[in-house]
N, C-alpha and C positions, 0 to 999 in steps of 0.2 A: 307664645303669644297669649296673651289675656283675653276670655270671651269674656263678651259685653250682652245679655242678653236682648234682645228685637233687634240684635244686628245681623246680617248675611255676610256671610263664609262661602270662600269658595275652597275647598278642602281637597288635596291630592297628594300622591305619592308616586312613585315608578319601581323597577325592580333594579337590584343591586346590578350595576353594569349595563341596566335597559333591559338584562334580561324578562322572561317570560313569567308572567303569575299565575295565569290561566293560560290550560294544555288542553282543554275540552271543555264540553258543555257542562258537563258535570262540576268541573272548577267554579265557573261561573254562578251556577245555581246558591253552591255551597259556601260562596265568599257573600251572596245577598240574605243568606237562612242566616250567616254570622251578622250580617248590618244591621238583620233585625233585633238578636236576642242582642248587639252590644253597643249598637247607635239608636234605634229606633228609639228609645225611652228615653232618651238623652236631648233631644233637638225635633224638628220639623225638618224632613230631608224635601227639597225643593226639586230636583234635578238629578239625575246620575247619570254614568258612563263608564263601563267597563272596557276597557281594550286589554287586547292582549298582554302589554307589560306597562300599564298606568291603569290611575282611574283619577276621577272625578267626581265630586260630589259639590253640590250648593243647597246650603242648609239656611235652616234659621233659627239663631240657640235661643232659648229658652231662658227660665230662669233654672231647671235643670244643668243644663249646657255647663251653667257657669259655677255650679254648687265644685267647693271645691274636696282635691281627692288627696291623702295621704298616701305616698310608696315611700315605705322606710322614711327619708327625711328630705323627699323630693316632693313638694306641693306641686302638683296641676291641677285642672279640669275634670268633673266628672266627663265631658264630653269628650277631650284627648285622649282619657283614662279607657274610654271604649274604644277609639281606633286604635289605640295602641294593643287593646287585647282581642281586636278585630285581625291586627296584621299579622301579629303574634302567634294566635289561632290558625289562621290559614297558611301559614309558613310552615309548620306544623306537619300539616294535612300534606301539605308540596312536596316538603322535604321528604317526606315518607313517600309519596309517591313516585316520585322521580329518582329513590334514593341519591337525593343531593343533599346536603351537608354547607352551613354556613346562613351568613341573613337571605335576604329572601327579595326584602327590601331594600329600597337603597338609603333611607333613613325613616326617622318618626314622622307623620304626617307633616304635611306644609298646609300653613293657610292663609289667606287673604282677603278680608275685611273688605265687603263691596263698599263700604264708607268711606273710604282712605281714596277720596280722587271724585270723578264724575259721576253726576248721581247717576247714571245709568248706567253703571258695569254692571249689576246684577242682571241688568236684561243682555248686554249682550254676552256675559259668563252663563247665561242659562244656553243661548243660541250656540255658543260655541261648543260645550260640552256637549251638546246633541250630534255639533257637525263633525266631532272628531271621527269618526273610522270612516265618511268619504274624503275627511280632508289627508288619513292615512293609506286610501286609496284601499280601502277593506270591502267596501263595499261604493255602488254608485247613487244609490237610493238611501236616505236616512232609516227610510220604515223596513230597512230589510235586516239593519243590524237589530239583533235579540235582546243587547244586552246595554240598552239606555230605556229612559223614561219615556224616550220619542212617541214606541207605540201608544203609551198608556193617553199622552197630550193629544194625540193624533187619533185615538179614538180605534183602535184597531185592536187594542187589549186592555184589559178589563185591572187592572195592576192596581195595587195599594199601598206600595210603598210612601209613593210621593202626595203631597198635600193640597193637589190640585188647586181646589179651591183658595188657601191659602198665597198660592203662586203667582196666581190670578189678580188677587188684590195688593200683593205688593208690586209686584213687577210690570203691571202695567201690560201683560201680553194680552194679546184678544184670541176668544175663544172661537171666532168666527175663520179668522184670519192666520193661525197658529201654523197650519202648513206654511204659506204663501209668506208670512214673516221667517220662518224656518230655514228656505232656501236661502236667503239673502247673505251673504258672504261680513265675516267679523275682519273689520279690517286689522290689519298687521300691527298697526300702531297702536289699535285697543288690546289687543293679542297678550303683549309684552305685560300692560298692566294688570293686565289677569293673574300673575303671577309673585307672588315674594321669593327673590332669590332662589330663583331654580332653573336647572336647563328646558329649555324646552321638550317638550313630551312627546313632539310627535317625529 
């Protein structure tokens, strides 16, 4: 897919078979220290969400994003060019510690253009990526899972990844209200479009 840059992505991947990408905390930490030295310089990350065998991410590229990148005589994205050696990396890490053997992933990142449809998928791809681990029944409180941006919007953690302010001004969410918007359920039929060709995650 061609990045466009001042356009939002909604950026994911799952593990090969659904399998598990993260086996502890520790996982977790070390797949967000890779987001920063191999996406962070690349894009504005709006949003994340780590679950146990998927994640999610809603960015917004740059003119970075879209500078393009040379493999052998495969042209991409600098911006793919780092998930790719964000997944690569941490597959890596997995394989070794699980001694498992084989991808890790279930393919090269996917992504989806909040511009391709109604103008408001970026707000509710930002809602829904937060509600993923009560809607996998992981947890029953958003603010209890660790491993999204929730806490940082919600004010309960101090976090730097995401571009708050940034978030703010595109997407229309309010700062007052960001809980009580938060609960609200992404209905099923916006759900689907969240997505370019791929199974469902959860």
């Amino acid at each position: 897919m061609k990045i466009i840059a001042g356009e939002i992505y909604h950026i994911y991947n799952q593990g090969s078979n659904r399998e598990m990408i993260f086996y502890s905390h520790e996982n977790y930490t070390h797949f967000l220290k890779l987001l920063r030295k191999f996406i962070y310089p690349h894009c504005k990350t709006l949003c994340y969400c780590l679950m146990p065998n998927h994640y999610h991410f809603l960015i917004y590229a740059t003119a970075d994003s879209e500078k393009k990148k040379l493999r052998g005589n495969i042209e991409t994205s600098e911006l793919f060019n780092g998930f790719r050696l964000l997944q690569s990396t941490h597959a890596q890490y997995i394989n070794k510690q699980q001694l498992r053997t084989g991808s890790l992933f279930k393919q090269k990142a996917q992504s989806k253009s909040m511009s391709e449809g109604d103008k408001h998928y970026e707000y509710y791809a930002f809602h829904y990526i937060h509600q993923n681990p009560v809607r996998a029944n992981l947890m029953s409180s958003l603010a209890d899972w660790q491993y999204s941006s929730y806490r940082d919007y919600a004010g309960l953690r101090m976090g730097t990844i995401c571009d708050q302010e940034l978030t703010y001004s595109l997407i229309g969410i309010s700062k007052e209200n960001f809980i009580e918007e938060s609960e609200k359920g992404v209905e099923a039929s916006m759900i689907v479009h969240l997505f370019c060709n791929f199974n469902h995650l959860l």
